[in-house]
Every structure is written in C-alpha cells, then in structure tokens.
N, CA, C and O atoms as a DFTB+ gen file, in Angstrom:
516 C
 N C O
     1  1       0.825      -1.193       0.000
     2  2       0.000       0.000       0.000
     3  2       0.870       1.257       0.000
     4  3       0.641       2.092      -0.875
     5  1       1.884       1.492       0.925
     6  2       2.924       1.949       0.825
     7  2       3.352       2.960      -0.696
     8  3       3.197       4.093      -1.153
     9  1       3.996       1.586      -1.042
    10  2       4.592       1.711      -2.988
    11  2       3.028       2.679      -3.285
    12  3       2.918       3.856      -2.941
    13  1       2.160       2.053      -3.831
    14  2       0.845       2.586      -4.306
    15  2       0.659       4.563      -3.505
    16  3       0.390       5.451      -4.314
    17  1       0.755       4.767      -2.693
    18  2       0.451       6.094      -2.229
    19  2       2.014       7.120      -2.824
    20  3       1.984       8.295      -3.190
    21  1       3.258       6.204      -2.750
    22  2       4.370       7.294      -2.999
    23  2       4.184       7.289      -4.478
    24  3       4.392       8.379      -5.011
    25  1       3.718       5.959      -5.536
    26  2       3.446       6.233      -6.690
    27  2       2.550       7.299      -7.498
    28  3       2.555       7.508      -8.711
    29  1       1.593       8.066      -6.255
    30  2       0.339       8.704      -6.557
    31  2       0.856      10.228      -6.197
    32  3       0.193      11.250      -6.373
    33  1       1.995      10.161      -5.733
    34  2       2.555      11.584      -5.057
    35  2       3.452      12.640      -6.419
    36  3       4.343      12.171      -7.127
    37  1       3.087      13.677      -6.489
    38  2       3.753      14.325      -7.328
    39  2       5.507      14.289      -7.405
    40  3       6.261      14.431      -6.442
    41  1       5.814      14.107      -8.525
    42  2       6.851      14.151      -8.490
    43  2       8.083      15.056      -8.320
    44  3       9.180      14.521      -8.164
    45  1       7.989      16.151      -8.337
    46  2       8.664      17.464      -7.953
    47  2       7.629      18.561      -7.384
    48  3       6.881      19.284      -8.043
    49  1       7.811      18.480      -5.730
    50  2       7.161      19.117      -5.028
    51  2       7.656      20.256      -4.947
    52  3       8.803      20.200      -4.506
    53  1       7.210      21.571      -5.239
    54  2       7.666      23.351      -5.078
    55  2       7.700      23.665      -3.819
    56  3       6.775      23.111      -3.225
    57  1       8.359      24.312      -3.139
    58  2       8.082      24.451      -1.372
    59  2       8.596      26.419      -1.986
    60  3       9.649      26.815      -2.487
    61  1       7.306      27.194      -1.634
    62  2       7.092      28.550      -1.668
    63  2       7.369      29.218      -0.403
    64  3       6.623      28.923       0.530
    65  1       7.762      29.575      -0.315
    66  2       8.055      30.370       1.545
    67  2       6.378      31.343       1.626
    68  3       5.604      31.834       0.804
    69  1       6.449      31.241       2.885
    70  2       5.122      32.439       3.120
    71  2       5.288      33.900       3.100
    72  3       4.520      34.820       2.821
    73  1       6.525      33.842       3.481
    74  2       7.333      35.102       3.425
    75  2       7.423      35.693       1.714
    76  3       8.403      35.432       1.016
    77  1       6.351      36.435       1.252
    78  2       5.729      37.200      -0.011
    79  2       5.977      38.683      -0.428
    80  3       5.076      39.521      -0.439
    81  1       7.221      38.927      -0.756
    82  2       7.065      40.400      -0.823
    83  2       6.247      41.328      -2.168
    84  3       6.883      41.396      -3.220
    85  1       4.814      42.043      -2.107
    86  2       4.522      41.813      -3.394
    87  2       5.700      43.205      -4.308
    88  3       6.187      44.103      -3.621
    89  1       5.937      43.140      -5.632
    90  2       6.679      43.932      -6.589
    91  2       5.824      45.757      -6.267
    92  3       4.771      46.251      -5.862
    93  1       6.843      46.047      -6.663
    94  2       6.805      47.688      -5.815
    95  2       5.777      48.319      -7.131
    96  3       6.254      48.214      -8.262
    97  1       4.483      48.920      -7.001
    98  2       4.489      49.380      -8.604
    99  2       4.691      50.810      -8.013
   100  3       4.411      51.300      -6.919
   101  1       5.369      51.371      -9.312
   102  2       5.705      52.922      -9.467
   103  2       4.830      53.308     -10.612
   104  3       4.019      52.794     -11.382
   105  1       5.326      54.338     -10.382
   106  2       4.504      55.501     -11.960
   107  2       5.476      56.644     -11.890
   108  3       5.618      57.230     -10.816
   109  1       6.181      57.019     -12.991
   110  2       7.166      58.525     -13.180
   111  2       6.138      59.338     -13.873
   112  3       5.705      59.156     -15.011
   113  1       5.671      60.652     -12.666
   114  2       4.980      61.360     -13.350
   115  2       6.067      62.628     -12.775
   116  3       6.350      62.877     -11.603
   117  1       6.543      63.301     -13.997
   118  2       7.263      64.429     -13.911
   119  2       8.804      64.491     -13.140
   120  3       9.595      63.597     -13.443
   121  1       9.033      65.043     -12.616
   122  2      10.156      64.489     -11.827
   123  2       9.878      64.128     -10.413
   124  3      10.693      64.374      -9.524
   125  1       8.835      63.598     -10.212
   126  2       8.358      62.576      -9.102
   127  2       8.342      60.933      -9.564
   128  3       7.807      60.423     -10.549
   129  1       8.912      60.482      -8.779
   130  2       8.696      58.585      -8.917
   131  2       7.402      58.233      -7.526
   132  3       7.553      58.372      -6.313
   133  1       6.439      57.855      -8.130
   134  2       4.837      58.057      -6.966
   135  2       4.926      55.839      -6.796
   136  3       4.590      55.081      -7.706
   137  1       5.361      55.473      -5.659
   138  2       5.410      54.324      -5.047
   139  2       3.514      53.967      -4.759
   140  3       2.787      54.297      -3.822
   141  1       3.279      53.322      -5.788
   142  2       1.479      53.556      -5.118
   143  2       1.475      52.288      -4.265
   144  3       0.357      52.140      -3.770
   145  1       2.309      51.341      -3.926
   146  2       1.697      49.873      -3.282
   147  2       3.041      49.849      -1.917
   148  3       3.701      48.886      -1.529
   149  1       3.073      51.148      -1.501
   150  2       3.851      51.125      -0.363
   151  2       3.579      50.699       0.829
   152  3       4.378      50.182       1.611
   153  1       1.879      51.009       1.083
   154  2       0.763      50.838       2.593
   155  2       0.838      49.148       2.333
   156  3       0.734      48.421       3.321
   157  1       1.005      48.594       1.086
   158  2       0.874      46.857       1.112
   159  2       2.522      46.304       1.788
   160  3       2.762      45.307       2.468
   161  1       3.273      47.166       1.388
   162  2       4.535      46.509       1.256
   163  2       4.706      46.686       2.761
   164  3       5.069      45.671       3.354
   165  1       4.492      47.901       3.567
   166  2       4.955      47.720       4.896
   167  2       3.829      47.075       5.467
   168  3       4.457      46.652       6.437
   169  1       2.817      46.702       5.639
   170  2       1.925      45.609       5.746
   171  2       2.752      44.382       5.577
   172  3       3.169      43.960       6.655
   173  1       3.063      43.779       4.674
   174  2       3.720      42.332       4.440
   175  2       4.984      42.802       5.528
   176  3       5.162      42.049       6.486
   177  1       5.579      43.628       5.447
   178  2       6.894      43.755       6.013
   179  2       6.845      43.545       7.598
   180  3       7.692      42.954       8.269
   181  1       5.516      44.238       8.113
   182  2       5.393      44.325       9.319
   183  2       6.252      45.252      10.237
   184  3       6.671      44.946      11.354
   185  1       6.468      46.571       9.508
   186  2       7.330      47.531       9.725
   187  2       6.796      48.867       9.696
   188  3       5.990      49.187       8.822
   189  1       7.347      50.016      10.962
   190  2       7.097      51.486      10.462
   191  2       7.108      51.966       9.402
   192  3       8.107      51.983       8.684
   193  1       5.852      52.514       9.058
   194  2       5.916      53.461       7.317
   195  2       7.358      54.436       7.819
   196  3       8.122      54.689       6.888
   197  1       7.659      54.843       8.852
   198  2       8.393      56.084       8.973
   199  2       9.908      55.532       8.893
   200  3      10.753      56.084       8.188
   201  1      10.156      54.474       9.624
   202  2      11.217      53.883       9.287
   203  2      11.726      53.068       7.772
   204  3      12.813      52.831       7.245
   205  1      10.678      52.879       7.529
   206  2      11.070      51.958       6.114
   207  2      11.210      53.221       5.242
   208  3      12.191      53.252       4.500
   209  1      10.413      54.203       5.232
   210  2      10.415      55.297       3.902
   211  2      11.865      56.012       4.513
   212  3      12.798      56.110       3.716
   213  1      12.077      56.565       6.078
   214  2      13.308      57.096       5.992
   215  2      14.533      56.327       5.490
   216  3      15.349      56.968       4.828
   217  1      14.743      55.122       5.710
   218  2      15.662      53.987       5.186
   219  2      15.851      53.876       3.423
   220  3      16.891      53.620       2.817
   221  1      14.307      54.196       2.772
   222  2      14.655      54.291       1.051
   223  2      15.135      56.049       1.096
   224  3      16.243      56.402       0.692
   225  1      14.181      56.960       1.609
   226  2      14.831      57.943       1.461
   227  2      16.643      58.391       1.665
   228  3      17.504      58.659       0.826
   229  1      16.674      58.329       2.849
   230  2      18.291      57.643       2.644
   231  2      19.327      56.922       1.627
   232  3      20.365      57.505       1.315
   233  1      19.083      55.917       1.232
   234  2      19.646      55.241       1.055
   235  2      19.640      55.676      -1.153
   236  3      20.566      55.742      -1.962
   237  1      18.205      55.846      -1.292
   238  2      18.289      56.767      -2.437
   239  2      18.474      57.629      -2.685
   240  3      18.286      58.014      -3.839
   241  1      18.915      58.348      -1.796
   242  2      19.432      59.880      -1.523
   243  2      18.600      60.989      -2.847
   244  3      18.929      61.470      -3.932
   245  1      17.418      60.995      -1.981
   246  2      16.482      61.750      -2.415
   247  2      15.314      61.908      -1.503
   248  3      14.705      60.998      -0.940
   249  1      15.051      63.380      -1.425
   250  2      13.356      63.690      -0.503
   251  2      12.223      63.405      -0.758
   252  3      11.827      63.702      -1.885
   253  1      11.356      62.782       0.109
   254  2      10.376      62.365      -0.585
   255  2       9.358      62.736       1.004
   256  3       9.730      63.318       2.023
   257  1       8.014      62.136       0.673
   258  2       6.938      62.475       1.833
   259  2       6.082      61.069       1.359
   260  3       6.243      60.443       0.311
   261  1       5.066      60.757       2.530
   262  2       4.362      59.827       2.475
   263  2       2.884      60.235       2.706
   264  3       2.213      60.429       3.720
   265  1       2.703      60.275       1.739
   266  2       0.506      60.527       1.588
   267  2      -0.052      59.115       1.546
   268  3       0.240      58.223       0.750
   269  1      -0.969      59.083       2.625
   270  2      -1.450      57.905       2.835
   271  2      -0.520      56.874       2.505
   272  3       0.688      56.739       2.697
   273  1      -1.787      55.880       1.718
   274  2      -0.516      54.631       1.475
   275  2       0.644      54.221       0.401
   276  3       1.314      53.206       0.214
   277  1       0.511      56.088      -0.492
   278  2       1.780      56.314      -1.003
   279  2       2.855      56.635      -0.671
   280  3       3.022      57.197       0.412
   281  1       3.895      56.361      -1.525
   282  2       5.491      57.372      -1.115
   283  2       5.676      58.310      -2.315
   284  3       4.950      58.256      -3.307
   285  1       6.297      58.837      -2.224
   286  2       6.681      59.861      -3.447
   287  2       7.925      60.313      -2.793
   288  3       8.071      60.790      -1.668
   289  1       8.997      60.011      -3.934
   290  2      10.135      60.331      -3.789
   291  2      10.331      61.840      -4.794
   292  3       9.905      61.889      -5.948
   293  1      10.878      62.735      -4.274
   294  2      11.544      64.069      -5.236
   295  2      12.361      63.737      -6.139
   296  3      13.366      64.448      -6.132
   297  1      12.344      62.821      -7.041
   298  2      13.104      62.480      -7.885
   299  2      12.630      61.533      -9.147
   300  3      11.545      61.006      -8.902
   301  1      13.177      61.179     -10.454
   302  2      13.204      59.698     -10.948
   303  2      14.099      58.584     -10.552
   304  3      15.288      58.466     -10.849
   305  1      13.357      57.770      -9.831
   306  2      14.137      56.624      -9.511
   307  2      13.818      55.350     -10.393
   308  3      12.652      55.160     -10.741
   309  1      14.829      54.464     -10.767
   310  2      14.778      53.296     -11.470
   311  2      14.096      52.073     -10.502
   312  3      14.693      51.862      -9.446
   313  1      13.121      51.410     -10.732
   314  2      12.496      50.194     -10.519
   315  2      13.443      48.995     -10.149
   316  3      13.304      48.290      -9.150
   317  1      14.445      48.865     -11.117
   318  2      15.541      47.730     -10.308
   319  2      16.374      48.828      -9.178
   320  3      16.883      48.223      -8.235
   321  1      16.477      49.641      -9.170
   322  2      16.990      50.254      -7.654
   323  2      16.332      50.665      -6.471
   324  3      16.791      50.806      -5.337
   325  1      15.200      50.835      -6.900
   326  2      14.175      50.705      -5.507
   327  2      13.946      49.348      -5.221
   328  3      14.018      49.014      -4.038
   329  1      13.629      48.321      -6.252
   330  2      14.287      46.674      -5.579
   331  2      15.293      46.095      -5.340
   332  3      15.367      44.942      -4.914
   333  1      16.470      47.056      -5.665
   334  2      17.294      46.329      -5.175
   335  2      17.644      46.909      -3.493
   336  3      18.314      46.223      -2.720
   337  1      17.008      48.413      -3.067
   338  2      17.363      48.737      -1.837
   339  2      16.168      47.959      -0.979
   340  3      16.528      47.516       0.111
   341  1      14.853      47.762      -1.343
   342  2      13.852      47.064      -0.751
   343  2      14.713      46.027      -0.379
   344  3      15.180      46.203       0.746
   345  1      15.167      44.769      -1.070
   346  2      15.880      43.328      -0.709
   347  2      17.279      44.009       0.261
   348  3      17.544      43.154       1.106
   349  1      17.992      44.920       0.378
   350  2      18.753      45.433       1.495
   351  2      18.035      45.587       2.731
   352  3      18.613      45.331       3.787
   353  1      16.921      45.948       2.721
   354  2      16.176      46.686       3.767
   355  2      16.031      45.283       4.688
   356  3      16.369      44.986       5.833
   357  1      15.156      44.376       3.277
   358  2      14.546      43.218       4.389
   359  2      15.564      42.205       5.044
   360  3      15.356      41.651       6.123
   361  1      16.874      41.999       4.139
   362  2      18.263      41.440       4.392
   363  2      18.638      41.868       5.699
   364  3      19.128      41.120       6.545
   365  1      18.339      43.409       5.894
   366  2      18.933      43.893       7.196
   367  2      17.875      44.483       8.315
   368  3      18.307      44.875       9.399
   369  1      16.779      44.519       8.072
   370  2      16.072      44.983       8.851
   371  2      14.519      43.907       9.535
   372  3      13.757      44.037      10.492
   373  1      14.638      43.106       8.647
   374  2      13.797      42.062       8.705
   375  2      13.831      40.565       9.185
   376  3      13.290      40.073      10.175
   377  1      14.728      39.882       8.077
   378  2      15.412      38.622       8.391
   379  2      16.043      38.287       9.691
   380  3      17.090      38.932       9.748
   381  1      15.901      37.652      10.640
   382  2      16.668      37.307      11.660
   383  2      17.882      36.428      11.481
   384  3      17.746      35.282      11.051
   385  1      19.357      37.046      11.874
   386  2      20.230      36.637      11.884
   387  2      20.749      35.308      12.129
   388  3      21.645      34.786      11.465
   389  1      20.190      34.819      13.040
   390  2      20.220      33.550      13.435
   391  2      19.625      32.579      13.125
   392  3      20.333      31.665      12.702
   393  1      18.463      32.384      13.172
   394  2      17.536      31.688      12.202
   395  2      17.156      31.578      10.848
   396  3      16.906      30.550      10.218
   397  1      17.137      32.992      10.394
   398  2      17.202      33.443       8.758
   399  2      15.479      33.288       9.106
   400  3      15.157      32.853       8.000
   401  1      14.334      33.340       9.784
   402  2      13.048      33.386       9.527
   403  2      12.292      35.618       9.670
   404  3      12.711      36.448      10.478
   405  1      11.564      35.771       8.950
   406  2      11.040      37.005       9.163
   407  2      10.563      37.173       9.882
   408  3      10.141      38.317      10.048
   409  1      10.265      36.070      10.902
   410  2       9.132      36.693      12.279
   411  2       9.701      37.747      13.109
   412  3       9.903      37.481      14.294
   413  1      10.007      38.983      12.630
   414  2      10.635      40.140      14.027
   415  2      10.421      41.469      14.250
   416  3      10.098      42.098      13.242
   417  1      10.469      41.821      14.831
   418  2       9.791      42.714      15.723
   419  2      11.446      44.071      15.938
   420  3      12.531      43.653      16.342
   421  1      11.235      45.435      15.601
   422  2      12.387      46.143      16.016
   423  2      11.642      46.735      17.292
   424  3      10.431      46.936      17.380
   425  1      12.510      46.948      18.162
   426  2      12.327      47.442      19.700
   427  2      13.454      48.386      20.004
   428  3      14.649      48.089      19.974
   429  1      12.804      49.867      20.379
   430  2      14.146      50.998      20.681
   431  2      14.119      50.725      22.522
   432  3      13.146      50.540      23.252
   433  1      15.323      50.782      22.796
   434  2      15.886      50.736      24.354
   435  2      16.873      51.593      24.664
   436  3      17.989      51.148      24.393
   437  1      16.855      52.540      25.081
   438  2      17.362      53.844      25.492
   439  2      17.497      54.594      23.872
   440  3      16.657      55.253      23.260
   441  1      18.720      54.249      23.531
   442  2      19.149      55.227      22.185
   443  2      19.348      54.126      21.293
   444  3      19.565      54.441      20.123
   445  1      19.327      53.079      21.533
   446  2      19.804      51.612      20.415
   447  2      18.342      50.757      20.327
   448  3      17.567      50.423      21.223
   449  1      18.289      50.509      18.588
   450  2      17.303      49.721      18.235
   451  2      17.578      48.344      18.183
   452  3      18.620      47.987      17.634
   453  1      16.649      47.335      18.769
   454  2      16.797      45.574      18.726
   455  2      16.411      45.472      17.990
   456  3      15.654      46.342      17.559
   457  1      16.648      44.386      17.358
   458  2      15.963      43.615      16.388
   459  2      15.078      42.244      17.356
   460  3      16.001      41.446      17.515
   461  1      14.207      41.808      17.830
   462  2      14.046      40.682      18.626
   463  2      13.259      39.811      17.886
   464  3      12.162      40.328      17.672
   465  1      13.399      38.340      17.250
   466  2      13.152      37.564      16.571
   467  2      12.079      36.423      17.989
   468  3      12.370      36.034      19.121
   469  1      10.794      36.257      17.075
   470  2      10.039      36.234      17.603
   471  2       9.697      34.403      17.274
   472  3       8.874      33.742      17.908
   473  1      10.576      33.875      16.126
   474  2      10.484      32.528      16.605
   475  2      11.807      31.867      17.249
   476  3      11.710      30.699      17.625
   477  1      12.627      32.316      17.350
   478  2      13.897      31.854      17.768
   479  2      14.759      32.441      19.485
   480  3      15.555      31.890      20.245
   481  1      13.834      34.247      19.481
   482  2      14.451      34.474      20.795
   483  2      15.475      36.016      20.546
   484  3      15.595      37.075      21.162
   485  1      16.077      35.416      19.293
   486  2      17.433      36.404      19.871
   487  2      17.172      38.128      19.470
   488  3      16.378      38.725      18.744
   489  1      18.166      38.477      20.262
   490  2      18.006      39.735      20.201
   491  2      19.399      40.527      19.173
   492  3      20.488      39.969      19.043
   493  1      19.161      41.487      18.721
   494  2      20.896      41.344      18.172
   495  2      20.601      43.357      17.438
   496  3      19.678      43.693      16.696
   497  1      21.538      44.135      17.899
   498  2      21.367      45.337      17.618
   499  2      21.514      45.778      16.401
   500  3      22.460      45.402      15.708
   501  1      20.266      46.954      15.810
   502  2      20.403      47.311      14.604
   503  2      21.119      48.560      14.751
   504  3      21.550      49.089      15.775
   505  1      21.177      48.995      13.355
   506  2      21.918      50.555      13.187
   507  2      20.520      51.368      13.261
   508  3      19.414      50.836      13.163
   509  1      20.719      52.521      13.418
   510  2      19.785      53.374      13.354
   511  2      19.819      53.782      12.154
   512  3      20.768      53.360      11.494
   513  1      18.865      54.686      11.484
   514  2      18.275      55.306      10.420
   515  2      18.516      56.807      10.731
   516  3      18.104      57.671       9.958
C-alpha cells in the first residue's frame, strides 16, 4: 500500500516560503517617482511606514513624503533600484540573523534599536536610520 500512495505523489514538489514580498508598482509622473503599493509593502513587512520610507529615502538619496498609502520620492528613480534597496532593507532589517526566519519585531531601548526575533528568541542590535 505503501509503494501505491508514494506512486500517486507528485513528483517534484515546489516548497514557496510564506514570506511574499509583493513587486513595488511605481509611476514617473514628472520628476516625481509616486510608489502607489507602499501601505501593502509595509503591511507584508510588518514595519514602520516612517522607518522603512526614511531607510529608502536615505539610502536613495532623495526627498520624498508619504501621503497615505503612497510614497513619493523628489526624484526619478529606477524600478531595479528601488528593488534592489527594498531586498537590502529586508536582508537587514527584517530577516533574523540567526535563524534566517522574518518573524521580528524592532524594539528601541534607550538610544539603540533591537531587532528581537520572535520565533527563535534572539536579540541582536540594529543601526539606526
């Protein structure tokens, strides 16, 4: 019976992580780049709008403001460079070091931010923004 059930089993099983980041959509209207699916992305992320937008602002070195669940950066920015600083962000601000799982949580304690990973325990200090 055995043989008969592993014979009935697909043969190349896909294993998808739950961990989903959805693709950033933009629109270049003028010399604004308008982030319209930002309120989703820090949703999945499970992160401050204020921290995640100061972290692209930064890091794209350009001003921008956040209206509702848009961003708008003061600039044209390229689509593979706002994904490629998004996958920095979650590499370093998300992922737990030790485990490599996304379950975490940042926590400020006096002047220094934790990172505290919420299936594994550890705690391990971030940089500030």
């Amino acid at each position: 019976m055995l043989k008969k059930v592993i014979e009935k089993l697909p043969k190349r099983v896909e294993s998808s992580g739950r961990f989903k980041l959805p693709q950033p959509v933009c629109e270049v209207s003028g010399s604004k780049t308008i982030f319209k699916n930002f309120g989703d992305m820090v949703l999945v992320l499970r992160r401050d709008q204020r921290h995640f937008s100061k972290y692209l602002f930064k890091e794209l070195a350009t001003p921008g403001n956040v209206q509702g669940q848009t961003l708008i950066f003061q600039g044209r920015i390229q689509l593979s460079m706002l994904n490629k600083k998004i996958e920095d962000y979650v590499k370093e601000f998300v992922y737990c070091k030790e485990c490599g799982e996304p379950d975490t949580k940042l926590a400020k304690e006096d002047r220094i931010t934790f990172m505290r990973c919420e299936a594994c325990g550890s705690r391990k200090p971030v940089r500030n923004i």
